[in-house]
C-alpha positions as CSV (number, residue, x, y, z in Angstrom):
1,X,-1.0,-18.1,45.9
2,X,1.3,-20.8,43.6
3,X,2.8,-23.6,45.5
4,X,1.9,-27.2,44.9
5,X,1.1,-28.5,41.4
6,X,-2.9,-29.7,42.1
7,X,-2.5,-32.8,40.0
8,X,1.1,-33.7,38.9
9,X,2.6,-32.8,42.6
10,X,5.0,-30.6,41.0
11,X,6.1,-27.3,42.6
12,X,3.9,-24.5,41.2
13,X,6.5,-21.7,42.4
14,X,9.3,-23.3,40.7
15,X,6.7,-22.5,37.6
16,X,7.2,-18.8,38.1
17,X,10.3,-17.9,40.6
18,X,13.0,-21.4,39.8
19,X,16.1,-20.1,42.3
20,X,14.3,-16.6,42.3
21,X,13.7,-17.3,46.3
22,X,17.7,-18.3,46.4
23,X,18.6,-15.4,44.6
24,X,17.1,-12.8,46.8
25,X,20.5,-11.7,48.6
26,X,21.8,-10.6,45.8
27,X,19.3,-9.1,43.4
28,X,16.5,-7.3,46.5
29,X,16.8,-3.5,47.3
30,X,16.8,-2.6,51.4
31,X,13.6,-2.5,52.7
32,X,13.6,1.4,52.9
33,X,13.7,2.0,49.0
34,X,10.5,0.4,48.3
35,X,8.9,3.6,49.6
36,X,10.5,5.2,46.9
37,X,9.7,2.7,44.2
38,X,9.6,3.8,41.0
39,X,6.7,6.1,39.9
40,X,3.7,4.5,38.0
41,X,4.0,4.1,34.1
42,X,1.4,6.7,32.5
43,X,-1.8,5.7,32.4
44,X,-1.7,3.4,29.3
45,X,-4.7,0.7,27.7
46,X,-3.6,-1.8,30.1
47,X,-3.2,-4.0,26.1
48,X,-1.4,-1.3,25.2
49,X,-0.5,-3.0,21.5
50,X,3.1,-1.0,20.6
51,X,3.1,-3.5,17.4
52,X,0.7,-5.4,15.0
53,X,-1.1,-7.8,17.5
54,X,-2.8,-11.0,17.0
55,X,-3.6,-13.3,19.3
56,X,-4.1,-10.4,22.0
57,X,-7.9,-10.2,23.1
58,X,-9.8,-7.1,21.8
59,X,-12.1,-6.4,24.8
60,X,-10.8,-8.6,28.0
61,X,-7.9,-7.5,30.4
62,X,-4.6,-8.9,29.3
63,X,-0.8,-7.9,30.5
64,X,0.5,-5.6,28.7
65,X,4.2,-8.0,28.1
66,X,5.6,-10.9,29.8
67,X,3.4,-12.8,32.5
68,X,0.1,-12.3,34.2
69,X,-1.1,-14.7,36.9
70,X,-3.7,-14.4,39.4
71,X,-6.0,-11.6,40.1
72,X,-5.9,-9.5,43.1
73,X,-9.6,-8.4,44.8
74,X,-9.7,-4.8,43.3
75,X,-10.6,-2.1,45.3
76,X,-12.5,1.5,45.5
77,X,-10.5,4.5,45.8
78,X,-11.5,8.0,44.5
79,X,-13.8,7.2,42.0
80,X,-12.1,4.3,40.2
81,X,-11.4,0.6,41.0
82,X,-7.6,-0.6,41.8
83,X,-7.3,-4.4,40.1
84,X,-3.8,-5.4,41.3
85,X,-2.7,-9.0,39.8
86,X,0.6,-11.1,40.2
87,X,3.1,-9.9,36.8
88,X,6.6,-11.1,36.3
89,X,8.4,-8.3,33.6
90,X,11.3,-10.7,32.7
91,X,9.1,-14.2,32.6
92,X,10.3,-14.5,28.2
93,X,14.1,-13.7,29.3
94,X,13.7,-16.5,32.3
95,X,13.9,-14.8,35.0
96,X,12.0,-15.5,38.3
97,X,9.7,-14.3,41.0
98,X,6.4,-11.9,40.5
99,X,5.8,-8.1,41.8
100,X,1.9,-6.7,42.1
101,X,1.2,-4.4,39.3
102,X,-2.0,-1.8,38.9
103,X,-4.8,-1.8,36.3
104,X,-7.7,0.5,37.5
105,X,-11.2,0.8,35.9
106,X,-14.0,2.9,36.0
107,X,-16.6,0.7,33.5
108,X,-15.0,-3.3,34.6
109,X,-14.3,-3.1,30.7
110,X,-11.7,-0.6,30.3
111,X,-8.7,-0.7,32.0
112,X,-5.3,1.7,32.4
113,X,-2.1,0.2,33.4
114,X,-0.4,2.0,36.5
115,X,2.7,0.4,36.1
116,X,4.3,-2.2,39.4
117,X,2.4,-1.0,42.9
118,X,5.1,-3.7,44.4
119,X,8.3,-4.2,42.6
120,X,9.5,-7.9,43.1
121,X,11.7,-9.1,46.1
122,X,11.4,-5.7,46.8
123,X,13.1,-7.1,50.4
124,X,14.4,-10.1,52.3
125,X,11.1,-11.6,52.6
126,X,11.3,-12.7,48.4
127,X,8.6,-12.1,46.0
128,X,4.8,-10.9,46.8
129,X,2.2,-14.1,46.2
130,X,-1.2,-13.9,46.2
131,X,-3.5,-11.2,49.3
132,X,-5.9,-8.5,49.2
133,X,-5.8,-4.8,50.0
134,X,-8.2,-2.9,51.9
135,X,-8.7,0.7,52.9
136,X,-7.9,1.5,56.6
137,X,-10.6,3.7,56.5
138,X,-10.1,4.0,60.8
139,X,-6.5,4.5,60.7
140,X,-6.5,1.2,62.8
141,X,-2.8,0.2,61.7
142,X,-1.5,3.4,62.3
143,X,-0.2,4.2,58.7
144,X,-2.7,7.4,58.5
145,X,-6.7,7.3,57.8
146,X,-7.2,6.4,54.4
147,X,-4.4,3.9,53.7
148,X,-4.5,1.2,51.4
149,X,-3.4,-2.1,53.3
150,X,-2.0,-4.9,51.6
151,X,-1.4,-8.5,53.4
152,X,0.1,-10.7,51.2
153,X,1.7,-13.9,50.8
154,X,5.4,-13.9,51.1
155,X,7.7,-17.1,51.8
156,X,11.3,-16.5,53.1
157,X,13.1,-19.2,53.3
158,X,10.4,-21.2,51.6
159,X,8.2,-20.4,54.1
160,X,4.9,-19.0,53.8
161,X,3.2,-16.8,55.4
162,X,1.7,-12.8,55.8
163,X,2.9,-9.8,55.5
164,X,1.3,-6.3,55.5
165,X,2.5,-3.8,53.2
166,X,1.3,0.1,52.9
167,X,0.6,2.7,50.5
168,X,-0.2,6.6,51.5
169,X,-0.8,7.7,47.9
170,X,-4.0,6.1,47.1
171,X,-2.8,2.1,46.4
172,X,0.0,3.7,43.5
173,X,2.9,1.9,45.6
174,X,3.7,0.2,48.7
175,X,6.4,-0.1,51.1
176,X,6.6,-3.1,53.4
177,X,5.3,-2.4,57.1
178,X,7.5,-4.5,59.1
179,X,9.8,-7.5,58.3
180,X,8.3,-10.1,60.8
181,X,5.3,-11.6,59.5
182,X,1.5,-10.2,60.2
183,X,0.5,-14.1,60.4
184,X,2.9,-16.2,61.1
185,X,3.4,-20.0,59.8
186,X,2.2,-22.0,62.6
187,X,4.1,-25.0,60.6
188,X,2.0,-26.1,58.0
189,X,2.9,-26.6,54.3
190,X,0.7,-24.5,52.6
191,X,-0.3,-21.3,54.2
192,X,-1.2,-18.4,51.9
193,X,-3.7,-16.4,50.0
194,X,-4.8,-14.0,52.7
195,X,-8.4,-12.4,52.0
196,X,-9.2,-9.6,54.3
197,X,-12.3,-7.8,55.2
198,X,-13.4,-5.3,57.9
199,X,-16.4,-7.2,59.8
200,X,-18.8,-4.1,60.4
201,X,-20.8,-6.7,63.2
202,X,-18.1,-6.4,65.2
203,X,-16.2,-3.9,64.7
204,X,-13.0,-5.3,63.3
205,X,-11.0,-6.8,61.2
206,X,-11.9,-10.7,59.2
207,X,-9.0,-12.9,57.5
208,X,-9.9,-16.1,55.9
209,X,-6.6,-17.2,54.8
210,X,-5.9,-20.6,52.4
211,X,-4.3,-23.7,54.5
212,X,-4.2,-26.6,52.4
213,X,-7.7,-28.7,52.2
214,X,-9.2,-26.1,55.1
215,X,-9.8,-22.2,55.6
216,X,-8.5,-20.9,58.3
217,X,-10.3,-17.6,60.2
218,X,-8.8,-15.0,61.7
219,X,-9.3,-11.3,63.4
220,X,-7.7,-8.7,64.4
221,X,-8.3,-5.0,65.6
222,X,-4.7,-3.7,64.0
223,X,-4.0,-5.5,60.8
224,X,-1.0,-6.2,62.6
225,X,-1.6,-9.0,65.0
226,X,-3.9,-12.1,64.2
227,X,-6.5,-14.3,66.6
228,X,-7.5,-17.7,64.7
229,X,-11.1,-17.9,65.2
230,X,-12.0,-20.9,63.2
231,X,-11.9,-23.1,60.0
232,X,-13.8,-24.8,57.4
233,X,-12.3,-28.0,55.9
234,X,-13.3,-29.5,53.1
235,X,-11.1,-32.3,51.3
236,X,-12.7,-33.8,48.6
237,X,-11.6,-30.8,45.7
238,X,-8.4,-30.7,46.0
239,X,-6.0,-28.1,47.1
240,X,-8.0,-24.8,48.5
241,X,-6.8,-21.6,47.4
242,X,-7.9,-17.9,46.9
243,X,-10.6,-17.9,49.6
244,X,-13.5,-15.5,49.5
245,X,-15.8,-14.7,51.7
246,X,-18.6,-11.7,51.9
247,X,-22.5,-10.9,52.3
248,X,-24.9,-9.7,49.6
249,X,-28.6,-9.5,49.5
250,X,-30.7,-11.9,47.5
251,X,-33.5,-11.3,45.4
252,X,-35.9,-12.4,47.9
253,X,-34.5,-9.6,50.0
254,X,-32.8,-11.5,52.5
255,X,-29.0,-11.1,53.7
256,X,-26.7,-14.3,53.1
257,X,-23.1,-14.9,53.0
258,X,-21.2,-16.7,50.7
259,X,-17.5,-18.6,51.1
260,X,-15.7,-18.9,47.6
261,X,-12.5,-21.0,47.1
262,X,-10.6,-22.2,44.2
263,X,-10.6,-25.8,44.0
264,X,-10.1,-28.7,41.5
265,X,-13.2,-31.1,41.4
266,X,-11.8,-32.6,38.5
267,X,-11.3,-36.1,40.3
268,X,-14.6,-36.4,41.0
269,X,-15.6,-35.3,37.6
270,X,-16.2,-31.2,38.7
271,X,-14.7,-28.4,37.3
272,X,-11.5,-26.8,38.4
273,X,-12.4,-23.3,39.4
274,X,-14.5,-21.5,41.5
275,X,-16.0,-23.4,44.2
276,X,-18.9,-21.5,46.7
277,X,-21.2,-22.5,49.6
278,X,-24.5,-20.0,50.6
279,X,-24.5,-20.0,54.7
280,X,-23.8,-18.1,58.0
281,X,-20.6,-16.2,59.0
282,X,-20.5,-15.6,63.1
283,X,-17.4,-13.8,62.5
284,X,-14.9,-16.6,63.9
285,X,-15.9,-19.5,61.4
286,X,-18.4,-20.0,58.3
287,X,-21.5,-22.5,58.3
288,X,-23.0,-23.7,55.2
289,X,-26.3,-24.4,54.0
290,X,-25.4,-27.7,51.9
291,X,-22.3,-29.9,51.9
292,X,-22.1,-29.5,48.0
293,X,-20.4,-26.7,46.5
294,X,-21.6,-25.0,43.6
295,X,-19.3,-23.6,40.9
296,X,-19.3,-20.1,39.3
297,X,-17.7,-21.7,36.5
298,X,-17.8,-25.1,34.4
299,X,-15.4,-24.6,31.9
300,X,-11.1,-25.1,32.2
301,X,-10.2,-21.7,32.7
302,X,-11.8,-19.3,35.6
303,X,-9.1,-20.1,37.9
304,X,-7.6,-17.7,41.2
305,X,-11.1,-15.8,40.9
306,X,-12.0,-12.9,43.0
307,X,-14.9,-10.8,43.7
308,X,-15.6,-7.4,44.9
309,X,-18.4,-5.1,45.6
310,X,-20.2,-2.6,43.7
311,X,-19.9,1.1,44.8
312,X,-22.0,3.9,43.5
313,X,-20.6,7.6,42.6
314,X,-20.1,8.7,46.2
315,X,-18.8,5.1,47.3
316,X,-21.3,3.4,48.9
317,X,-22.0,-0.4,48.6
318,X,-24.7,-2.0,46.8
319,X,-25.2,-4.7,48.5
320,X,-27.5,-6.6,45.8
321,X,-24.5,-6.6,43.0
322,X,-20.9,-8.1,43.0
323,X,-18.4,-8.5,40.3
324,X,-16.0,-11.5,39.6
325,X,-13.0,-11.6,38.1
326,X,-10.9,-14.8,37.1
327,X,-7.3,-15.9,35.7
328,X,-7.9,-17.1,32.1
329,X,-6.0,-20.1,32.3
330,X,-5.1,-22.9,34.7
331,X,-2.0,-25.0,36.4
332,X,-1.9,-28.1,34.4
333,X,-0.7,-25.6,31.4
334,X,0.1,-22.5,32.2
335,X,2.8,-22.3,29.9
336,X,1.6,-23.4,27.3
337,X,0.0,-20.5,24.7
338,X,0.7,-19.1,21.7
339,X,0.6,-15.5,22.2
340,X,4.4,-15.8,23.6
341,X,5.3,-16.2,20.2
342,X,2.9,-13.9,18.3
343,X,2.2,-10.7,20.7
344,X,4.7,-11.0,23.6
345,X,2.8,-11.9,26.8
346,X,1.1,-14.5,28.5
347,X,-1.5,-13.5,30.9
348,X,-5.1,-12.8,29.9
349,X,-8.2,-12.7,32.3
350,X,-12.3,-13.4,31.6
351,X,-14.6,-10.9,31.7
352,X,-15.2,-8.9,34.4
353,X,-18.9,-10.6,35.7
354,X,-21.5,-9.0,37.6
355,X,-22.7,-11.4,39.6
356,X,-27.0,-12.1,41.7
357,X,-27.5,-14.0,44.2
358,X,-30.6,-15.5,43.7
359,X,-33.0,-17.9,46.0
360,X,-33.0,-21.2,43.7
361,X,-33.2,-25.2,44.5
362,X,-33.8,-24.8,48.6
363,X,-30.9,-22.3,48.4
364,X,-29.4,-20.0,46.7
365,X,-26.8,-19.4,43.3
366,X,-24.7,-17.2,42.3
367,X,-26.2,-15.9,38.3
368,X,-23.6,-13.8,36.2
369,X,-23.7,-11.4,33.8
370,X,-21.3,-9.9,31.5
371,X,-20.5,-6.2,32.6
372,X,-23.0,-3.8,31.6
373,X,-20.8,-1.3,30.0
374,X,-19.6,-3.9,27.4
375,X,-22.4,-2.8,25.2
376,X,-21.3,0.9,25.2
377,X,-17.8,-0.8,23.1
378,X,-20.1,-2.2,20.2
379,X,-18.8,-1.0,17.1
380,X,-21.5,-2.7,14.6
381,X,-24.2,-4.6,15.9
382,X,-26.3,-7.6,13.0
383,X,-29.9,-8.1,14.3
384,X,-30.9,-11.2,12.4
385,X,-34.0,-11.7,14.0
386,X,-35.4,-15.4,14.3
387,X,-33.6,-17.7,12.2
388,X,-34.8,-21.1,11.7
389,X,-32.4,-23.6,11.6
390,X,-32.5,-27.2,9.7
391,X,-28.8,-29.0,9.5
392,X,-26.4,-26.4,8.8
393,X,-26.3,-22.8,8.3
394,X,-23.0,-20.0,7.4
395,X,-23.4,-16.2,8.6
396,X,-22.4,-13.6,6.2
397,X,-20.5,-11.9,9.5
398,X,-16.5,-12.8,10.2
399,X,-15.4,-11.7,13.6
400,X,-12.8,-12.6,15.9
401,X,-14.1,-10.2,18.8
402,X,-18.1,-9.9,19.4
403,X,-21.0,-10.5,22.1
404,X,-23.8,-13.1,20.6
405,X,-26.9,-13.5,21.7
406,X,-29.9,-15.5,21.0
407,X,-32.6,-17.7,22.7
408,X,-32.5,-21.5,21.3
409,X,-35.9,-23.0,20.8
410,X,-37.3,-26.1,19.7
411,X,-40.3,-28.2,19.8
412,X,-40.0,-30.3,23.1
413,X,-42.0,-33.3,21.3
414,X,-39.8,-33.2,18.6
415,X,-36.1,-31.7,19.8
416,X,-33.4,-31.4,17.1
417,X,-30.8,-33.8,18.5
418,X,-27.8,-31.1,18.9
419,X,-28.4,-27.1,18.7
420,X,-25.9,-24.2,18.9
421,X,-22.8,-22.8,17.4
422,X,-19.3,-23.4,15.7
423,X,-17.4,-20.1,16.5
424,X,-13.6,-19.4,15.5
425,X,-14.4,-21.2,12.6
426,X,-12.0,-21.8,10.2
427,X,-12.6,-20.6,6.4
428,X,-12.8,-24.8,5.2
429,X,-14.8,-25.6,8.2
430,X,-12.6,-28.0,10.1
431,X,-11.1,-26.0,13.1
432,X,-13.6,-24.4,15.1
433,X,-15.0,-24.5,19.0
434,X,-18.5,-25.8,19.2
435,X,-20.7,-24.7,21.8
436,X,-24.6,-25.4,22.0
437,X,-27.1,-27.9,23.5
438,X,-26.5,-32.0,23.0
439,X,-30.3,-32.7,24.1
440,X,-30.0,-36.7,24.1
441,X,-27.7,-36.4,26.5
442,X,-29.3,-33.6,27.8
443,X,-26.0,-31.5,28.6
444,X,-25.1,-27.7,27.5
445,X,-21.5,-27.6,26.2
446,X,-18.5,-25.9,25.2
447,X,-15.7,-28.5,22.9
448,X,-12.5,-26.5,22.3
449,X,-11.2,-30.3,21.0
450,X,-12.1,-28.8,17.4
451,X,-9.5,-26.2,17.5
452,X,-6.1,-25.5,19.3
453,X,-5.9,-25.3,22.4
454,X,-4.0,-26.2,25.4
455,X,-5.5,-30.0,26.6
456,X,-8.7,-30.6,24.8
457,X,-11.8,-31.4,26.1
458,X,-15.4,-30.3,26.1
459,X,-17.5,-29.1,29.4
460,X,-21.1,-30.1,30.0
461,X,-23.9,-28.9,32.8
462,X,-27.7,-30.4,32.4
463,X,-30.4,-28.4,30.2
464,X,-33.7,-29.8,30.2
465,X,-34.5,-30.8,26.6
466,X,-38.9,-30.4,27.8
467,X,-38.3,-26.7,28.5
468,X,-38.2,-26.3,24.9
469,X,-35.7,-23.3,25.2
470,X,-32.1,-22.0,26.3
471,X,-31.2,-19.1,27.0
472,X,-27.0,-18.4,25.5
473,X,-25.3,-15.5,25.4
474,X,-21.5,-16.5,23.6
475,X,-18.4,-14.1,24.1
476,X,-15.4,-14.7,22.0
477,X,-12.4,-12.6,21.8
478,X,-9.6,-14.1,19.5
479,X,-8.1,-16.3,22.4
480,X,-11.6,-17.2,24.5
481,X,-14.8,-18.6,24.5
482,X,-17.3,-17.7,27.3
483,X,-21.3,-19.7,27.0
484,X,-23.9,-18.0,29.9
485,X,-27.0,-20.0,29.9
486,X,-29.9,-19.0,30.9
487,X,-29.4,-15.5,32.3
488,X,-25.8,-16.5,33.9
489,X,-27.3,-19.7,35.6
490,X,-24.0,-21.3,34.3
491,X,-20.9,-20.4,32.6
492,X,-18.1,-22.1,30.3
493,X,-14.7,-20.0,30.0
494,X,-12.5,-21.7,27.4
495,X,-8.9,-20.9,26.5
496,X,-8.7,-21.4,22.5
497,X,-6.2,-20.4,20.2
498,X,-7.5,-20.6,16.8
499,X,-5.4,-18.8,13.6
500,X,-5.7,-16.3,12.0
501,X,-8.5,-16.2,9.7
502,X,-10.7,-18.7,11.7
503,X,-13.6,-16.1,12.5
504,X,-16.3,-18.0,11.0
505,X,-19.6,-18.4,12.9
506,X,-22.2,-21.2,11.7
507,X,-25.5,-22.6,13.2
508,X,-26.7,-25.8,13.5
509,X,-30.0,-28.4,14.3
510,X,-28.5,-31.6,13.8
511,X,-31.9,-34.1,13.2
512,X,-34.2,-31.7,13.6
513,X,-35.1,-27.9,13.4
514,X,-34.5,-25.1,16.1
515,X,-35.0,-21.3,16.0
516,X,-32.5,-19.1,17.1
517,X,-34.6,-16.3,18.5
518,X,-33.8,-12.9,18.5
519,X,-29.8,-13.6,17.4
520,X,-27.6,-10.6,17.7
521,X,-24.0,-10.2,17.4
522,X,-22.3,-7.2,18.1
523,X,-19.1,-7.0,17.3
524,X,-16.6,-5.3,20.2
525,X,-13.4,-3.4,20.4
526,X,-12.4,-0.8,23.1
């Protein structure tokens, strides 16, 4: 996926590989031992703490040690879900380049590490970037009925472009299909982030594949060999990455599909992650319904996201839920986190969402949810009821890990000038991450600048200070902050990093009162 610094023009892969590319004659196996990779770790917590931990995140996905990057679409196979995302083992010792390692699920909440599906510069090619897998359900690749495909992003000679790989024991490892490239670079600078789908219309196989500030489209019968179909260009967010594209019913019923990128609106003051359009797919190109995106998330760190679909016990789709899954961190720091220093690793991801597409504002929006299994991993849950709120007030409860939940309410004649919460608060009240309603402005918020935390900064979306209410469900765990408003109509994913002993939580109604209706916390831990 990493190539070109969005704002600072700096090389993205030098980030994570240096001369890892250069290296690759001396340090890659043939191309014929990848099929006899190593065998999966046991199946381990993917956290897998081996020592006191304590910046590591109680309840979200993290790496077990070293370096996590971008998430891979996961998959269905036998019963659980494959989540593949971009590790590097060596990243504290300096070295270069990421393999594909395997995390599956059966909940969204729990996951087991599998140990490295696709050790790096496993051949000539260099290291594995950012793709999808699919199952080959049709045998139409001619790896055997059943196989898990995987076209990914590889550039030899700095090169990008796609290569399939294969696995015939359910997605645990791959070995690389052929050394020419699936898609070849037709000369363009960036070219990468395959996303593949099988298009049941018409009986074959979809590609939307990153290319700069467009999309390109692609089909193919084979997996093997590509037709480009199409594009979608869009240059006014920056660098396109991680496409996405895929249908779901609405709750009016009706069938629409949706085109996701990762993008970075921040020039023309937008957020940085997931960008999506609501419109038609023909199969050879993608029409939207308005020129304006709309964004899954508002906050600084939701970046490299991916959805997939929702399968009941015997597999089948439902095509009314999808879940989203996004890199907890973002480009302009990537680096740049404690938890090297305390626990070991650097690579944590934001909760697994479930995600509605509902018929809103002459179109439709994506709503998200936090998985619904996360309440089966509540260890004690407070029900304070309705508490009414004049200035300032300190819970009794210290958490670093919990699930809060309340409806804000005020009296729209009279609204309290600023409403909501300081969480990670520290025990004399200066650090903390404030996250609530500003209604003069009127804007919703999350402000990490309160705490530590890689860049600053505070993220805003509109409320309506006449409705009187808001909606907030508030998710921290140790090293994040996630705000949902109003049933998932938005969402704020911070990076924080407050210390140890900052697990305060106090309420406010700055110039006025507010009740915070119905406020639960449940605290969480897997």
């Amino acid at each position: 996926m990493t190539d070109k610094e969005q704002d600072h023009g700096m090389s993205r892969r030098t980030l994570l590989t240096g001369a890892g590319i250069a290296a690759v004659g001396t340090i890659c196996a043939p191309a014929a031992t990848a099929a006899a990779a190593p065998a999966p770790a046991a199946a381990v917590p993917a956290a897998n703490p081996s020592a006191r931990q304590r910046s590591r995140p109680a309840y979200h996905f993290s790496v077990p040690d070293n370096w996590k990057n971008d998430p891979q679409r996961p998959i269905f196979v036998n019963g659980e879900y494959l989540y593949y995302y971009l590790y590097n083992a060596d990243y504290i010792d300096g070295g270069a380049g990421t393999a594909w390692r395997l995390a599956t699920t059966t909940d969204h909440v729990r996951f087991l590490d599998r140990g490295v599906a696709i050790p790096k510069f496993s051949n000539a090619n260099g290291d594995c970037w950012s793709g999808s897998v699919v199952v080959d359900e049709h045998d139409t690749a001619g790896y055997g009925k059943g196989a898990v495909i995987a076209l990914v992003t590889q550039a030899p000679e700095g090169r990008q472009a796609q290569f399939l790989w294969y696995s015939t024991d359910g997605g645990r490892t791959f070995a690389p299909g052929d050394a020419a490239p699936a898609l070849p670079n037709p000369g363009v600078h960036d070219f990468r982030d395959p996303k593949v789908m099988w298009d049941a219309d018409r009986s074959r196989w979809s590609m939307a594949n990153a290319e700069g500030n467009r999309i390109g489209f692609y089909a193919s019968a084979d997996l093997k060999s590509w037709i480009r179909t199409g594009e979608f260009v869009r240059t006014d967010i920056g660098l396109l990455e991680c496409p996405d594209v895929f249908r779901m019913t609405a709750d009016d019923g009706t069938s629409q599909w949706v085109l996701g990128v990762s993008a970075n609106g921040k020039g023309r003051g937008l957020p940085a992650t997931y960008a999506y359009w609501t419109g038609r797919f023909d199969g050879a190109a993608f029409t939207p319904d308005r020129d304006e995106p709309r964004w899954l998330d508002w906050g600084f760190d939701f970046y490299g996201a991916v959805t997939y679909p929702d399968h009941d016990e015997s597999g089948a789709e439902n095509p009314a839920l999808r879940r989203a899954i996004g890199w907890a961190n973002f480009w302009d720091y990537p680096h740049n986190t404690p938890t090297l220093a305390t626990d070991g690793y650097n690579g944590d991801d934001m909760i697994v969402r479930e995600l509605t597409l509902v018929a809103a504002d002459a179109g439709y929006r994506l709503h998200s949810a936090p998985p619904a299994a996360l309440a089966g991993y509540a260890t004690r849950t407070h029900r304070l009821g309705d508490v009414t709120v004049q200035g300032t007030r300190d819970l009794d409860i210290r958490s670093g890990a919990y699930d809060l939940s309340a409806e804000l309410v005020w009296d729209p004649a009279a609204p309290p000038v600023n409403i909501g919460f300081e969480v990670c608060r520290a025990p004399g009240g200066g650090r903390h991450v404030a996250a609530g309603a500003y209604l003069r402005g009127p804007f919703a918020y999350v402000n990490r600048r309160p705490t530590i935390n890689p860049t600053g900064g505070e993220s805003q979306t509109p409320v309506d200070p006449a409705a009187g209410r808001l909606k907030v469900r508030l998710l921290v765990d140790r090293t994040s902050v996630e705000l949902f408003l109003d049933d998932g109509r938005a969402v704020h994913s911070h990076r924080v990093f407050p210390l140890e002993g900052d697990d305060g939580i106090r309420l406010y109604a700055h110039e006025g009162t507010a009740v915070f209706r119905d406020l639960t916390i449940r605290e969480i831990a897997l």
